[in-house]
Each structure stands twice: as C-alpha cells, then as structure tokens.
N, C-alpha and C positions, 0 to 999 in steps of 0.2 A: 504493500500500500504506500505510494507518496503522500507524505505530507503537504496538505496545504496549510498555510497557517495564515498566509496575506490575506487573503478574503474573510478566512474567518475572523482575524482581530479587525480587517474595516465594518463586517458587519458589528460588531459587537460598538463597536466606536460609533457607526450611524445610533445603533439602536442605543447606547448611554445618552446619545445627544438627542433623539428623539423624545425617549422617557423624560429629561431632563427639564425639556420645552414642553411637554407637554402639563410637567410637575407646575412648573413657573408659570402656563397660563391659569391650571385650575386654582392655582393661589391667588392669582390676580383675581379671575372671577370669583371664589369666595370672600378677597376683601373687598371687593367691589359692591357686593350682596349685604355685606354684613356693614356696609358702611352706608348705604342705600337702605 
C-alpha cells in the first residue's frame, strides 16, 4: 500500500478550517440572538 498522507492532512486542514468558520458564525448568530 502507498502512503498518501498530502491529501489527507489538506483534507483535515480544509475540514479544521471549515469547522472553525462555521464554530465563529454560530457564535456570532447566538450573540447576535441573545443581544437582540
């Protein structure tokens, strides 16, 4: 079996960065809610 490891650590990297953005908008819309 070859090792790939490139793709898997960019997916992992999109996907920390995706989770990340998507942590930071549901924060914004909860203080947005709770300030509103």
């Amino acid at each position: 079996m070859k090792k790939v490891e490139q793709p898997q650590s960019n997916r992992v990297k999109i996907g920390l960065f995706l989770a990340s953005l998507i942590v930071g908008v549901a924060l914004a819309l909860a203080s947005m809610f709770s300030l509103g």
